[in-house]
Structure formats: structure tokens, C-alpha cells
C-alpha positions as CSV (number, residue, x, y, z in Angstrom):
1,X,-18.8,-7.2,8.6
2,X,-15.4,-7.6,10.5
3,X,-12.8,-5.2,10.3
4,X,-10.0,-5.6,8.2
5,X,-6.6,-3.9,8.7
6,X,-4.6,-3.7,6.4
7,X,-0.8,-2.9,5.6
8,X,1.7,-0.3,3.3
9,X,5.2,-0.9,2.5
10,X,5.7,2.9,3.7
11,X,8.7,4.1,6.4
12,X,5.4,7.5,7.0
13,X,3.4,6.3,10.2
14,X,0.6,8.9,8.5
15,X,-0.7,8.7,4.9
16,X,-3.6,9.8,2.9
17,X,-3.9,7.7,-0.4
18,X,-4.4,10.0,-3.7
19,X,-6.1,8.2,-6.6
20,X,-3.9,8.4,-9.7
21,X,-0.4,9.3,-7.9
22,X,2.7,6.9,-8.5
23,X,5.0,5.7,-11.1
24,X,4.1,3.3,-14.0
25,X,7.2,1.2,-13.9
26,X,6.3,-0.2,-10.2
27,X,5.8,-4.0,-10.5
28,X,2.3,-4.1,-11.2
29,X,2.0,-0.7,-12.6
30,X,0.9,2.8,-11.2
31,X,-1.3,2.3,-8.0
32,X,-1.4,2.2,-4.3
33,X,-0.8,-1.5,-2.7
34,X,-2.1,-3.0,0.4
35,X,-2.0,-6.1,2.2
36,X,-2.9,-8.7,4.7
37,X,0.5,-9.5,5.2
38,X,2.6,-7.2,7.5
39,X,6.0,-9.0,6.4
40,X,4.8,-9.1,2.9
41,X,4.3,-4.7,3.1
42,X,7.8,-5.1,4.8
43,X,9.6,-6.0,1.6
């Protein structure tokens, strides 16, 4: 399997996800949000 990177809207060059952190009235709820698109994670 190939790798896959993967981007985060975050200004922090270091992060460690924690399961169950965030705030409910995000977009799509509480979570932590990744994608494929760098200019997407840049909005």
C-alpha cells in the first residue's frame, strides 16, 4: 500500500491528534479533519 500524506488546517508545524477533543459547533461537528488537498486544509 502507498503512502498517503495528508493535510490539517493548523498554523502548529507539530501535533498529536486526541480522540474526543474539539468543539461541537465546527461545520461537521466535533472531530479532527484531514485532507488530500493542501489548499483545501489552507481555508
Amino acid at each position: 500500500m502507498g503512502k498517503i500524506v495528508l493535510f490539517h488546517g493548523s498554523p502548529n508545524k507539530e501535533m498529536a491528534p486526541e480522540y474526543g477533543r474539539g468543539e461541537d459547533r465546527h461545520d461537521y461537528g466535533k472531530g479532527f479533519y484531514l485532507t488530500e488537498n493542501i489548499e483545501l486544509a489552507k481555508e
